[in-house]
TIRO-2110 file (N, C-alpha, C; in Angstrom, 1 decimal):
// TIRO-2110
-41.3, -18.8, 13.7, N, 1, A
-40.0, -18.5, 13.2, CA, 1, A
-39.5, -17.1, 13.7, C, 1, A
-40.2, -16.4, 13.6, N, 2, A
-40.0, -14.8, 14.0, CA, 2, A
-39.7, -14.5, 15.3, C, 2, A
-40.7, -15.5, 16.5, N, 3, A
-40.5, -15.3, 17.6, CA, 3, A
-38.8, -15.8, 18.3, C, 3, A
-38.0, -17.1, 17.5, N, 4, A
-37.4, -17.8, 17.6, CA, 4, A
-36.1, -16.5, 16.8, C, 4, A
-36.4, -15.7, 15.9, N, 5, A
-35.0, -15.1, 15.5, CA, 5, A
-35.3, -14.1, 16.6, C, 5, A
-36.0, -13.2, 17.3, N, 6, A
-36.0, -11.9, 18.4, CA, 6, A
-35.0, -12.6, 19.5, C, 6, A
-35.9, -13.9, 19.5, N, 7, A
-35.2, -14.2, 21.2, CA, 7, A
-33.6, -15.0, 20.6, C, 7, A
-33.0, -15.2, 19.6, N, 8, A
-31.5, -15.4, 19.4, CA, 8, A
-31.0, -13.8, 19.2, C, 8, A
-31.9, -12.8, 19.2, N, 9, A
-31.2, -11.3, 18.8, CA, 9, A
-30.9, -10.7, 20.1, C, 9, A
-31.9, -11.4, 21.3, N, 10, A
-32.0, -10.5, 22.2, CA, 10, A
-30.8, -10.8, 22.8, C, 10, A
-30.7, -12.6, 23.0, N, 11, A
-29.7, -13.1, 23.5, CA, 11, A
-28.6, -12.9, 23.4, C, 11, A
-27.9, -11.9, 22.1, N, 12, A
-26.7, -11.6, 21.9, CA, 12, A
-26.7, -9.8, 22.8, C, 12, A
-27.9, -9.6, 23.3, N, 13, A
-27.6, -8.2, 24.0, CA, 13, A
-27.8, -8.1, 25.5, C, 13, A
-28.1, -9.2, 26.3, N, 14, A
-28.7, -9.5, 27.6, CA, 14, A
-27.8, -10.0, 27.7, C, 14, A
-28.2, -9.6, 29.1, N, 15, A
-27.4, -9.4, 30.6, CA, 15, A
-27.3, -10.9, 31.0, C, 15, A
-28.6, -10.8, 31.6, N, 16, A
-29.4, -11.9, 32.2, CA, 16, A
-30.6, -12.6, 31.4, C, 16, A
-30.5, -12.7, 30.5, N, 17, A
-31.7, -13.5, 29.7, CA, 17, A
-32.7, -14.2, 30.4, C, 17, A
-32.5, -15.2, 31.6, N, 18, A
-33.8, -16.1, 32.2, CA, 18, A
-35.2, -14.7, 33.0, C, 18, A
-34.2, -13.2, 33.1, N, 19, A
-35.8, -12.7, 33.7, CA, 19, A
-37.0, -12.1, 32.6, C, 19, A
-38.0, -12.6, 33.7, N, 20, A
-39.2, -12.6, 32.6, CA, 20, A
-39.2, -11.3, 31.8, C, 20, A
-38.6, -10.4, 32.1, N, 21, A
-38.6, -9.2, 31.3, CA, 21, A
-38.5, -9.6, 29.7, C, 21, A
-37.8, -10.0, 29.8, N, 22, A
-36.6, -11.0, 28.3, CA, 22, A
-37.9, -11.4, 28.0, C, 22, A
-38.8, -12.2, 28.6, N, 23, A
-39.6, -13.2, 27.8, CA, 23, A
-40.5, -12.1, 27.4, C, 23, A
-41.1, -11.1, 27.9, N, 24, A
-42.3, -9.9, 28.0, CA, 24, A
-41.3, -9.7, 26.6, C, 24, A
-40.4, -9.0, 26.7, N, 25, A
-39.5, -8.1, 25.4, CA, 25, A
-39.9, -8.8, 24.5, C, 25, A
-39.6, -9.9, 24.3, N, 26, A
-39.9, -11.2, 23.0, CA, 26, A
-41.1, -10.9, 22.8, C, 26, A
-41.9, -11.0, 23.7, N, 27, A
-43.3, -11.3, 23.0, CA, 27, A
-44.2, -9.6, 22.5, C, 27, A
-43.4, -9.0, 22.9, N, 28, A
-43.5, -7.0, 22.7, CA, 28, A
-43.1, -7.2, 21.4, C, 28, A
-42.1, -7.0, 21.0, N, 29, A
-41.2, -7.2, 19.4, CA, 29, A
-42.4, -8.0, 18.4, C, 29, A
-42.5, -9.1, 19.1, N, 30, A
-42.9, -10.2, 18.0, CA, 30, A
-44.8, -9.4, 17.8, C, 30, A
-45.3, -9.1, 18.7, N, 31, A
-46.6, -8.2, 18.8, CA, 31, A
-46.6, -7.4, 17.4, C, 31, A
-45.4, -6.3, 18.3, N, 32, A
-45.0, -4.9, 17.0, CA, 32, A
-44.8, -5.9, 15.7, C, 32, A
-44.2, -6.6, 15.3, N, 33, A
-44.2, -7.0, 13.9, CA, 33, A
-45.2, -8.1, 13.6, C, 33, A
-46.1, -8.6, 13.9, N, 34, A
-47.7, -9.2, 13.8, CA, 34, A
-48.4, -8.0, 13.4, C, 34, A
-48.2, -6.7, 14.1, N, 35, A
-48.8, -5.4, 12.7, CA, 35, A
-47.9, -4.5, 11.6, C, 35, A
-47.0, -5.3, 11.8, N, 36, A
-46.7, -4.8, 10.5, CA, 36, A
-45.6, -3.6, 11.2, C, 36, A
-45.5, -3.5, 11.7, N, 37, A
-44.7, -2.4, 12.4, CA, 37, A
-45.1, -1.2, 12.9, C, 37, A
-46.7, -1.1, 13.1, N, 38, A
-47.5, 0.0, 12.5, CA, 38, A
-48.3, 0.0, 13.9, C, 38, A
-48.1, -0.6, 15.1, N, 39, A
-48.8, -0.6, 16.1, CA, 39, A
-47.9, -0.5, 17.2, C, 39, A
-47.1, 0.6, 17.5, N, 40, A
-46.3, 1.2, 18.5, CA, 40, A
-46.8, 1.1, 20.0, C, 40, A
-48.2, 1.1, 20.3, N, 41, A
-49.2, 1.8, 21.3, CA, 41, A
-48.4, 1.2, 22.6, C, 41, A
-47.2, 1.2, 23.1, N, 42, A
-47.1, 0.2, 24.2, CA, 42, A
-48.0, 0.0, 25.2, C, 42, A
-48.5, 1.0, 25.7, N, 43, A
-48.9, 1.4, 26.9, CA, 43, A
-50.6, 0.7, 26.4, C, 43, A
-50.8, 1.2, 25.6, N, 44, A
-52.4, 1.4, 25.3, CA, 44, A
-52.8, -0.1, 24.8, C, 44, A
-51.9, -0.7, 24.2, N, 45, A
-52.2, -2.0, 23.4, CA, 45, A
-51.4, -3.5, 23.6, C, 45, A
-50.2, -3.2, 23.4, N, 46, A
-49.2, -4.5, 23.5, CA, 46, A
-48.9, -4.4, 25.1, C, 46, A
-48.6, -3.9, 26.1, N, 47, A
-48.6, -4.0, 27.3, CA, 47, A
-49.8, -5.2, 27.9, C, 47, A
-50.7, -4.3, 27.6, N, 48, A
-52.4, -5.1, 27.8, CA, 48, A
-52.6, -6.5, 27.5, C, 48, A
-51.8, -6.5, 26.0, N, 49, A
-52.1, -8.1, 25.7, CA, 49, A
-51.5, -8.6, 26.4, C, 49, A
-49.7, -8.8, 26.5, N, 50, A
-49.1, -9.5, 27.3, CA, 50, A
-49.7, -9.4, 28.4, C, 50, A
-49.9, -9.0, 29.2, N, 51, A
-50.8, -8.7, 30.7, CA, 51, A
-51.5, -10.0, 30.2, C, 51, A
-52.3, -9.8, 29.7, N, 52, A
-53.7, -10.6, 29.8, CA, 52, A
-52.9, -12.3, 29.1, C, 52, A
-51.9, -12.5, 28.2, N, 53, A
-51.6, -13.8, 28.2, CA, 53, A
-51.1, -13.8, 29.4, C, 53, A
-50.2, -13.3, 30.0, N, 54, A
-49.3, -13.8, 31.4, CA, 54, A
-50.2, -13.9, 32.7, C, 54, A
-51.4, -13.2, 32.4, N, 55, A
-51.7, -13.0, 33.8, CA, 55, A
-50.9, -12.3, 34.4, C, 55, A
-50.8, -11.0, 34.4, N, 56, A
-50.0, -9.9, 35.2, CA, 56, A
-50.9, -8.6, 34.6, C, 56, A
-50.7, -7.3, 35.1, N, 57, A
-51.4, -6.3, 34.2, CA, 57, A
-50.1, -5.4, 33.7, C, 57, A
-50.8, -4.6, 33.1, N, 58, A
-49.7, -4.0, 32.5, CA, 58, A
-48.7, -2.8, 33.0, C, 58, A
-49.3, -2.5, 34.0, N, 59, A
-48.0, -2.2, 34.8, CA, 59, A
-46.6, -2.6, 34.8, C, 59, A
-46.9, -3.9, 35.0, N, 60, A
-46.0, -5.1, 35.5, CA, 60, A
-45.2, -5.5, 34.7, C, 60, A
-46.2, -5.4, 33.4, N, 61, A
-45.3, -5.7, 32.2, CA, 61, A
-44.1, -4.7, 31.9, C, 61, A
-44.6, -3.5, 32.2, N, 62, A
-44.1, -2.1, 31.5, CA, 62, A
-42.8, -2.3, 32.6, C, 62, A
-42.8, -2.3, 33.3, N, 63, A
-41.1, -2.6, 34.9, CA, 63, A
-40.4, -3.6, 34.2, C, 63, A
-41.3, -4.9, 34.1, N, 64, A
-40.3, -5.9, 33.7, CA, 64, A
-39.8, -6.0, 32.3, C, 64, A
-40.0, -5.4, 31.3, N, 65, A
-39.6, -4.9, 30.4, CA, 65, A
-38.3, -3.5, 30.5, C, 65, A
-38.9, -2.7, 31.4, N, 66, A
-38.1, -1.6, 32.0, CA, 66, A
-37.0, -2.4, 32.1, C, 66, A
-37.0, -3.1, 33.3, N, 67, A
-35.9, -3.9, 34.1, CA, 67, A
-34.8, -4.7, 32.9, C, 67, A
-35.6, -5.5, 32.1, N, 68, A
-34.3, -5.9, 30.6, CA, 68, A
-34.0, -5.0, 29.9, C, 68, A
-34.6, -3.6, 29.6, N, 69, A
-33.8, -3.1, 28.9, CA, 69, A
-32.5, -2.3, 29.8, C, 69, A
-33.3, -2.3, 30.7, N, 70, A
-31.7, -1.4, 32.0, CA, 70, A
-31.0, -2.7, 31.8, C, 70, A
-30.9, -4.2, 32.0, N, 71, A
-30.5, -5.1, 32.2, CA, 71, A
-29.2, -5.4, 31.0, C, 71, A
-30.2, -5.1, 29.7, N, 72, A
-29.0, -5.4, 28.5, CA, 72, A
-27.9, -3.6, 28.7, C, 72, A
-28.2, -2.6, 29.2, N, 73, A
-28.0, -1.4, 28.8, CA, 73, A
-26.7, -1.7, 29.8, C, 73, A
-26.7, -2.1, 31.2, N, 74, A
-26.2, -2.2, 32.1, CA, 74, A
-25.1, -3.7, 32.7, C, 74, A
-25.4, -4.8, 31.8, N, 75, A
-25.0, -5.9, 32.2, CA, 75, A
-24.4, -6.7, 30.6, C, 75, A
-25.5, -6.3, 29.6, N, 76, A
-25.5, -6.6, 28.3, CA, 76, A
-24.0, -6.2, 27.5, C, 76, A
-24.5, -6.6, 26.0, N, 77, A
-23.1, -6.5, 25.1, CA, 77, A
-23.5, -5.1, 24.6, C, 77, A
-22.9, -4.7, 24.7, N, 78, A
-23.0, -3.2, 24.1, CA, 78, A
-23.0, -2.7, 23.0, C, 78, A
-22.0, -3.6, 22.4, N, 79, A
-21.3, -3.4, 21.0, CA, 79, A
-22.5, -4.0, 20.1, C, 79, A
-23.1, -5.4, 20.3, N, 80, A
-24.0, -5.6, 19.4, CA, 80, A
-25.5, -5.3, 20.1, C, 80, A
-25.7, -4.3, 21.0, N, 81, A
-26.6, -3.5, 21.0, CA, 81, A
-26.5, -2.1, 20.2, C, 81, A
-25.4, -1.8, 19.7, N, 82, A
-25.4, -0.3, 19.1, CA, 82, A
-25.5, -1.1, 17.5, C, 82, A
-25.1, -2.4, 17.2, N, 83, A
-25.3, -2.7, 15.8, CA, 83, A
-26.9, -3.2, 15.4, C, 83, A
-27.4, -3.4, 16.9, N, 84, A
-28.7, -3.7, 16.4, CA, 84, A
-29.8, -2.4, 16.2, C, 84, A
-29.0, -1.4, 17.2, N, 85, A
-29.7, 0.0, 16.9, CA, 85, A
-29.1, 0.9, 15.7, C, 85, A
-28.2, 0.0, 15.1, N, 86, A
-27.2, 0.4, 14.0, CA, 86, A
-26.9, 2.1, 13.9, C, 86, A
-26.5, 2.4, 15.3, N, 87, A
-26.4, 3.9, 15.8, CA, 87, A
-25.3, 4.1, 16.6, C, 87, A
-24.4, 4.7, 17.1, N, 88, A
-24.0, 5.0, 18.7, CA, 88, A
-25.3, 5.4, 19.5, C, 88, A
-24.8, 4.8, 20.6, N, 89, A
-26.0, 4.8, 22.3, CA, 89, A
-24.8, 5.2, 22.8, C, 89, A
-25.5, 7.1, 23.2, N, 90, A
-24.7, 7.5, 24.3, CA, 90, A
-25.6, 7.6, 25.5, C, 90, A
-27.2, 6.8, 25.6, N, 91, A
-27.5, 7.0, 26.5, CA, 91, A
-28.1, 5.6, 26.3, C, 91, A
-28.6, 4.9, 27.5, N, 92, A
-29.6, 3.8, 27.3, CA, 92, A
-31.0, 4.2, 26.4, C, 92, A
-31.3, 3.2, 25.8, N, 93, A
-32.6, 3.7, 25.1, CA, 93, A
-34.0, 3.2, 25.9, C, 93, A
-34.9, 3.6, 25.1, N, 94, A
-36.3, 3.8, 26.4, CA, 94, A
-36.9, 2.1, 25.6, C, 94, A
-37.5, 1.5, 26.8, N, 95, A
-38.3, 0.5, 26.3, CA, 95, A
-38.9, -0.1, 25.0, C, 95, A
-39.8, 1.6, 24.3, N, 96, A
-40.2, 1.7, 22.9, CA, 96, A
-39.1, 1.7, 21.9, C, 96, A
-37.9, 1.8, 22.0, N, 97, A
-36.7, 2.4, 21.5, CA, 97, A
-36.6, 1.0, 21.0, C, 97, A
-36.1, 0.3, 22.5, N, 98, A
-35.0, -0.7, 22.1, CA, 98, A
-36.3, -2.2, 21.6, C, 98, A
-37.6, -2.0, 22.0, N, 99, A
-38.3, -2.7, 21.3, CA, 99, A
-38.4, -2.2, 19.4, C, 99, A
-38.9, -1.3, 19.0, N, 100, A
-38.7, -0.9, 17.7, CA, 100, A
-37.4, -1.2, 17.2, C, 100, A
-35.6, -0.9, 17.8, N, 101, A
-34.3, -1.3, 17.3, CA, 101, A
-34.8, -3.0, 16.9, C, 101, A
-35.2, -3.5, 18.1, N, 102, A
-35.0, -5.3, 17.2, CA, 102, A
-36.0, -5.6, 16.6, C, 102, A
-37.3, -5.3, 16.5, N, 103, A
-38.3, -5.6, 15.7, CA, 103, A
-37.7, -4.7, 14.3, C, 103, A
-36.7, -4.0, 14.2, N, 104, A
-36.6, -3.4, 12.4, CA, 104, A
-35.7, -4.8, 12.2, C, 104, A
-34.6, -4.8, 12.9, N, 105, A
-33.6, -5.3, 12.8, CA, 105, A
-33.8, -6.4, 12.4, C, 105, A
-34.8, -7.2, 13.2, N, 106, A
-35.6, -8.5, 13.2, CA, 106, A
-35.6, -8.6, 11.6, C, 106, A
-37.0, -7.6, 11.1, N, 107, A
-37.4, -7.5, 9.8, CA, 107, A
-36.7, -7.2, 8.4, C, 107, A
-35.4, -6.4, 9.0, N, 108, A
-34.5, -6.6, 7.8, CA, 108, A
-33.8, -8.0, 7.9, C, 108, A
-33.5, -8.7, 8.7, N, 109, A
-33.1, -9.7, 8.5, CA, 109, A
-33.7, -10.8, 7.6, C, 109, A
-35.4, -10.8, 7.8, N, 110, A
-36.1, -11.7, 7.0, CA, 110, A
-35.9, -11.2, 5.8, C, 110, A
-36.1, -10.1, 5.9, N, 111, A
-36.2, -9.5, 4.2, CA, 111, A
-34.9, -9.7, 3.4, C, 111, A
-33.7, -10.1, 3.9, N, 112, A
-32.7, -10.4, 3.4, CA, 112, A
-31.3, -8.8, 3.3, C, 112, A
-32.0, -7.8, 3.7, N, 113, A
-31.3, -7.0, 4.0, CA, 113, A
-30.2, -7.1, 4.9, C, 113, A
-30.1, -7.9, 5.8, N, 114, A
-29.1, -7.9, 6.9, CA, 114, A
-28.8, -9.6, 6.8, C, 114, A
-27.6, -9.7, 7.1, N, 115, A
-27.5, -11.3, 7.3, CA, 115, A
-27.1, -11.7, 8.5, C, 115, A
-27.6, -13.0, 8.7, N, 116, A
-27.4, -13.6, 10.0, CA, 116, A
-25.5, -13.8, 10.9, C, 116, A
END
């Protein structure tokens, strides 16, 4: 269920939704909130895994990730990227950024804080 609300959140901020970055992001978000919110480690941890389900390493992951979030920052809705960061963006936000923005966002939504 969780993975299925990120990827209708992300969709309302992407550019280009079909590149794999999008799917890497989804499965980054959904990672971060499988701990609770409490395991940030991109580089050191969630990078790795996805790597290792996709078969890519984490390099690869960390670009194609890169690449959607330039993608939403650049091609995306803007308006409901600043409501999901529930902030003004006067600059694009960094990978860790705009993954932690939709995994809260995600989470207040279950929790009934925010509505659909």
């Amino acid at each position: 269920m969780y993975t299925k609300l990120v990827k209708s959140v992300i969709l309302r901020i992407a550019g280009r939704p079909t590149a794999i970055g999008y799917r890497q992001l989804t499965k980054a978000v959904t990672l971060v909130y499988q701990s609770g919110g409490t395991d940030r480690n991109l580089t050191t941890v969630i990078y790795p895994q996805i790597a290792e389900e996709m078969g890519s390493t984490p390099q690869t992951v960390a670009r194609n990730i890169a690449r959607a979030v330039e993608d939403c920052w650049e091609h995306g809705d803007r308006k409901n990227l600043e409501g999901i960061a529930r902030r003004r963006l006067n600059e694009k936000p960094s990978p860790g950024e705009l993954i932690y923005y939709i995994y809260q966002y995600c989470a207040d939504m279950l929790d009934g804080r925010i509505k659909q």
